[in-house]
N, C-alpha and C positions, 0 to 999 in steps of 0.2 A: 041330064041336068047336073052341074056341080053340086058339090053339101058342102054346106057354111062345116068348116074348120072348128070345134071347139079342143081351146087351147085346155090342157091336162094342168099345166102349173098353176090352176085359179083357185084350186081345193087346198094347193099347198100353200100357197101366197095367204091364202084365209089362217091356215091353224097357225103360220107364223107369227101371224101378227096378233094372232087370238094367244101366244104363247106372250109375246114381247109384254102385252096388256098385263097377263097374270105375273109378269115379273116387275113389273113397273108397279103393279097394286101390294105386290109383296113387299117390296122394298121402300117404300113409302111406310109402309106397316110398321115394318122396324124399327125407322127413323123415328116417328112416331113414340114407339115404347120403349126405345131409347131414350129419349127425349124426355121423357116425362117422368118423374120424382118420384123413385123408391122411399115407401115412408114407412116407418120401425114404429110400434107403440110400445112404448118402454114403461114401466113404476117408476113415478120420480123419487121414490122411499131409496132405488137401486141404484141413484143415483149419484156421484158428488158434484153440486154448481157450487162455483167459485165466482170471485167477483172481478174483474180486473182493473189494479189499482195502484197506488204511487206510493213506493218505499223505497227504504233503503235495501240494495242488492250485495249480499259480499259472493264477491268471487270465489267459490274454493269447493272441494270436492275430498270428500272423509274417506281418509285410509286406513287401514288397519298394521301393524307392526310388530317389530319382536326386539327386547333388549336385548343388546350383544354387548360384552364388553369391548371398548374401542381400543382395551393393551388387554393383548391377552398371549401367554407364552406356554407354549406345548412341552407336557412331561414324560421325558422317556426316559428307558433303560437304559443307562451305559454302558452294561455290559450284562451278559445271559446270567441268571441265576430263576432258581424258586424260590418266591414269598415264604418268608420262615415267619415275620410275625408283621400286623399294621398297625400303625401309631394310630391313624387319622381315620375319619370317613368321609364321605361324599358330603362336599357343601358347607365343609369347614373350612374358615378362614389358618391361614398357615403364615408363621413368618420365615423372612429368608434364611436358609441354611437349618430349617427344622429337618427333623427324620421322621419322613411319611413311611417306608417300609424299608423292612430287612431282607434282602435276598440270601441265600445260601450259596456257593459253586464249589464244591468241595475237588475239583481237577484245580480248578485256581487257586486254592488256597492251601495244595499241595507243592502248585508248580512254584508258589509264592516262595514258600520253605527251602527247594532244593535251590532256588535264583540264592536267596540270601546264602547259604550254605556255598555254594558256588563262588558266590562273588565274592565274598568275606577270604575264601581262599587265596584266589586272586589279589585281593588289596592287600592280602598279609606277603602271594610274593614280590610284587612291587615294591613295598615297604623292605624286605630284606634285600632287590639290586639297587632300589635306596642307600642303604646302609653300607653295602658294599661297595658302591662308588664312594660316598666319604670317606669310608675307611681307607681307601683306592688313594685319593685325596690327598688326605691325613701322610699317608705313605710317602709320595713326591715330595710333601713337605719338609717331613723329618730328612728325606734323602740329600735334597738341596742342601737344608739347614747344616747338614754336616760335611756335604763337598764345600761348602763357602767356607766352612771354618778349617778345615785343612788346607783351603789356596789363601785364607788370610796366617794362617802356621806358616808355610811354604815359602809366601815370602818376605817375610820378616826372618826368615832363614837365611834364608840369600840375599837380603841387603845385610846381613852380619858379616856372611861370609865371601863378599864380593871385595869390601876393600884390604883384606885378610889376603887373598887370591891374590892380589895384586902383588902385595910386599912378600908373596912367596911363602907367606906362614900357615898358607892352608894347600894344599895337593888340589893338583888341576880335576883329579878324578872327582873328589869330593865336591868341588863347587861345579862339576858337569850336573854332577847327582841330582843336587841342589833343584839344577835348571831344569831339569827333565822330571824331577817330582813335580815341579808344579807345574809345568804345560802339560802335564796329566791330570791334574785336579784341575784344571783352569778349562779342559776338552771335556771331561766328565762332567763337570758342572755343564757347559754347554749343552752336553745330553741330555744332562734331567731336565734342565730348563725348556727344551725344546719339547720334550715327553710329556712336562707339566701342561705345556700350552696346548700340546694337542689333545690331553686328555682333556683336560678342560672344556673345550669344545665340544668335545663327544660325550662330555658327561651331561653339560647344561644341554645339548639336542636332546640326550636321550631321559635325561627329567622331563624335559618338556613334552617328550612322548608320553612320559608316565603319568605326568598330569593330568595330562589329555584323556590317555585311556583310563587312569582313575575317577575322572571327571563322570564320562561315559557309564563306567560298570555304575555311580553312586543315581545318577539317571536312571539307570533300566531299573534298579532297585526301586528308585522312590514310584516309577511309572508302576512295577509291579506293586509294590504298596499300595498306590493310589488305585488300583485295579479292583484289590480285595476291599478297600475302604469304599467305593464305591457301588460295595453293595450295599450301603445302607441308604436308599434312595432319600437325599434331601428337597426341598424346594429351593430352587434357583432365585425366587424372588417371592414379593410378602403377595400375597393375594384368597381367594376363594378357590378353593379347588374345586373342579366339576368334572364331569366325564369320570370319575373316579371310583373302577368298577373292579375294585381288585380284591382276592379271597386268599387266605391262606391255602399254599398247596400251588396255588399255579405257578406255573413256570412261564416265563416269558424270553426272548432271544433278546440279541444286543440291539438297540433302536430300534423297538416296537412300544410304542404309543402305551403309555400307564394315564393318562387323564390331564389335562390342563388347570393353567391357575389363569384366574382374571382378575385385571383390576378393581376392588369393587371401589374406587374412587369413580372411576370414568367408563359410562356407558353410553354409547349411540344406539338408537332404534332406526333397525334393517325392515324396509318396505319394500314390497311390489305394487308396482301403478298399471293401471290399461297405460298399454298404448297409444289409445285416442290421446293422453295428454300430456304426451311426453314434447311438443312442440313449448311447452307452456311454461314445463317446468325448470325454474333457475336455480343456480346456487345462490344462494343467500338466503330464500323465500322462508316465509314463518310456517309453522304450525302451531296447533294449542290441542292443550291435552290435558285430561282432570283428571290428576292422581293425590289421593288420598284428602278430596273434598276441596283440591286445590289447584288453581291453572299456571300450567307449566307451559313454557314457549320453548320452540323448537328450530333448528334451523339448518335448510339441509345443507350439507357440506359435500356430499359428492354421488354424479348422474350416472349411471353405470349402464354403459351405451350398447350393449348386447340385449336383444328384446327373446324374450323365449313364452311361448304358450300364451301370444299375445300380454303379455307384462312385461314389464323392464325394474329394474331395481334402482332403490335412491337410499341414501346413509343420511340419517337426522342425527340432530347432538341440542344436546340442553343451553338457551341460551342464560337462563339464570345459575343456579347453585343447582347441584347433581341430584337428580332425586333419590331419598332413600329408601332403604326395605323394598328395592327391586329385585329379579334376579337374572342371571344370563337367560333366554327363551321365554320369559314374562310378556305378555300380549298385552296391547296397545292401540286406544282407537283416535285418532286427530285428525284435526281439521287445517288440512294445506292449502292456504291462502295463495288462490294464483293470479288475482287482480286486488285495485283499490274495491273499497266499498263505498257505492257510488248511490245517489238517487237514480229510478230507473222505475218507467213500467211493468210490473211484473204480474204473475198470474202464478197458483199453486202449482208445484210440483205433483204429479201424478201419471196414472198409467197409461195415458192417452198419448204422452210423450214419445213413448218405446213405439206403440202401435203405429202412428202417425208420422216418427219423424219428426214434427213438429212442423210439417209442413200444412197441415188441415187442423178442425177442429169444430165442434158444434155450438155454434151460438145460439144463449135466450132469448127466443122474442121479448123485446121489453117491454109492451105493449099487454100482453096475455097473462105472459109467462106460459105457454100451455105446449108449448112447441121449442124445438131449438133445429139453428139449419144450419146446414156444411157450409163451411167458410175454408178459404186458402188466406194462410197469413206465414206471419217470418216470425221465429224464434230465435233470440241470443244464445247467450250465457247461460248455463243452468247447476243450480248446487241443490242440495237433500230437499232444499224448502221450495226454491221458487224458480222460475224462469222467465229469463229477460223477453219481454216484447219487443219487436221492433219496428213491426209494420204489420197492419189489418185487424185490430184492435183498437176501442177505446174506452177512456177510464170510465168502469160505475156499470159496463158491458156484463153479462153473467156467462159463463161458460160452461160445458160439462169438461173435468178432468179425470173422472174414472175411468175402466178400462171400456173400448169399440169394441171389443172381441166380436161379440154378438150383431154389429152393423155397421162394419167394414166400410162395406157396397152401398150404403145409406146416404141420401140426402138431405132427411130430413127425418125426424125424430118428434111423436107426437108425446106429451110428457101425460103421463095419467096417474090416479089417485087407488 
């Protein structure tokens, strides 16, 4: 007889589909508690509800800063020496061309001595080929001066004795004499004259050398003078001095930093900003700031386009009158206006902000009050106080604004006593 065939794949066909079930009942399960509203009981004591309501919004975001002077000129050494004695201290005003310290350089102010000794040598012997060329001078002069008066003798001789010569009453030798004395005074004269001009030339070049080089030695002298006078360190111009950390005994080389002077008429206050607001920030924009029970306006004058450790830097300046009894590195706190100040929905500033984003938040049931529940809304503008609404809110709504920390993952929030 044949035997009925039983197929082997009917046990497995069964657990598959008995598996497919338990994955379908799982997964439904999920969905499920997924689905369904994680709820937080909170103390409403821990709370802060705010209202959401209609005010005025100012645009602006509070920085902190530091007075600089905006003229400020650096004081150095002109030349090596050690502090023999100090006039001044740190944080006194000084006016131009006072003597803040005395240096010492005793090589300088030897080498001062032999320059002078030196050069003085020197000008005394220029001064004598000075002298020696006028005398030189002097000399061609008297020389000419008396070959001219020998060829004006000479011939006034010979117009005597020429028409004498004639009539036979003077000898032919005599009036030759005559003639030959003075085309000899008359060739001589030509010589000095010619010796005078060329001296002369060579005299006026070679003053003018000695001018020159007089000029020169009376230079190095006054530089060297100017060398040792300028150890007495002065200020360059009237101001506050700062940085000014200097003690009897130290020694310092030539153009090493002795401490600055600043304007104290004119100061800017030096800020660092986030980055988030450097899109925002113009030149011209205001700030305000209370110093000494009184508001000052501020206004920045230049964006400084290097961002470092997420900040970037911006230079304020007073737009009223300078404020007084500041000082250079004196700290600063304003408010940098970087919109109008507008009517606007707005809602309190708080922690919920940072957490969130400002893309969520917990609403009051208005109804209870006894609950609040996750809402997605849009947030503007925000400064120290308030933050602009600008959709999923409305006015007279109650919010929480304190910190989620504790219920992130929350839906809904049950409020208790």
């Amino acid at each position: 007889m044949d035997k009925a065939i039983v197929k082997k794949s009917s046990a497995s066909m069964k657990l598959f589909w008995l598996f497919c079930g338990v994955l379908l009942i799982y997964l439904v399960y999920q969905y499920v508690i997924s689905s369904a509203e994680k709820v937080v009981y909170v103390e409403e004591n821990r709370l802060n509800i705010s209202r959401v309501e209609q005010g005025e919004f100012e645009d602006f975001v509070t920085i902190r800063g530091n007075f600089q002077s905006a003229v400020t000129v650096n004081l150095d050494s002109i030349v090596a020496g050690q502090v023999e004695q100090v006039f001044v201290e740190d944080g006194a005003f000084v006016e131009k061309g006072q003597v803040l310290i005395s240096l010492t350089n005793a090589a300088m102010q030897i080498e001062l001595l032999q320059n002078e000794v030196r050069i003085t040598e020197q000008l005394n012997n220029m001064r004598q080929q000075e002298l020696s060329l006028e005398q030189n001078r002097i000399a061609h002069l008297k020389e000419i001066i008396e070959l001219d008066h020998q060829v004006k003798h000479n011939r006034r001789k010979l117009a005597k004795i020429t028409p004498l010569f004639k009539t036979k009453a003077v000898a032919k030798q005599e009036f030759e004499e005559a003639q030959d004395l003075l085309t000899y005074y008359l060739a001589l004269k030509k010589v000095a004259v010619d010796s005078q001009r060329s001296d002369i030339q060579m005299q006026e070049s070679q003053l003018a050398q000695l001018a020159t080089a007089t000029r020169q030695l009376e230079q190095g002298l006054a530089f060297a003078r100017d060398n040792v006078t300028n150890l007495n360190v002065k200020a360059p111009v009237s101001g506050r001095l700062t940085a000014f950390d200097v003690k009897q005994g130290t020694s310092f080389s030539q153009g090493e930093r002795l401490g600055r002077i600043d304007d104290p008429e004119n100061y800017k206050v030096t800020s660092f900003v986030d980055e988030f607001y450097l899109p925002r920030i113009r030149i011209g924009q205001q700030a305000l700031a209370q110093i000494d029970d009184k508001q000052q306006t501020f206004k920045v004058t230049k964006i400084y386009p290097r961002v470092a450790a997420g900040q970037f830097k911006i230079d304020l300046v007073s737009a009223d009158s300078n404020p007084q009894q500041v000082r250079s590195g004196q700290s600063i706190q304003l408010k940098l206006y970087l919109g109008k100040t507008e009517q606007s929905i707005r809602i309190p500033n708080g922690s919920f902000y940072t957490e969130t984003s400002g893309n969520w938040i917990f609403v009051v049931d208005q109804k209870t009050n006894k609950s609040a529940q996750f809402r997605k809304i849009r947030l503007g503008r925000s400064n120290n106080y308030y933050i602009e609404v600008l959709d999923g809110l409305s006015l007279g709504e109650k919010v929480i604004t304190s910190s989620y920390h504790n219920y992130l993952d929350a839906k809904k929030l049950v409020l208790t006593q």
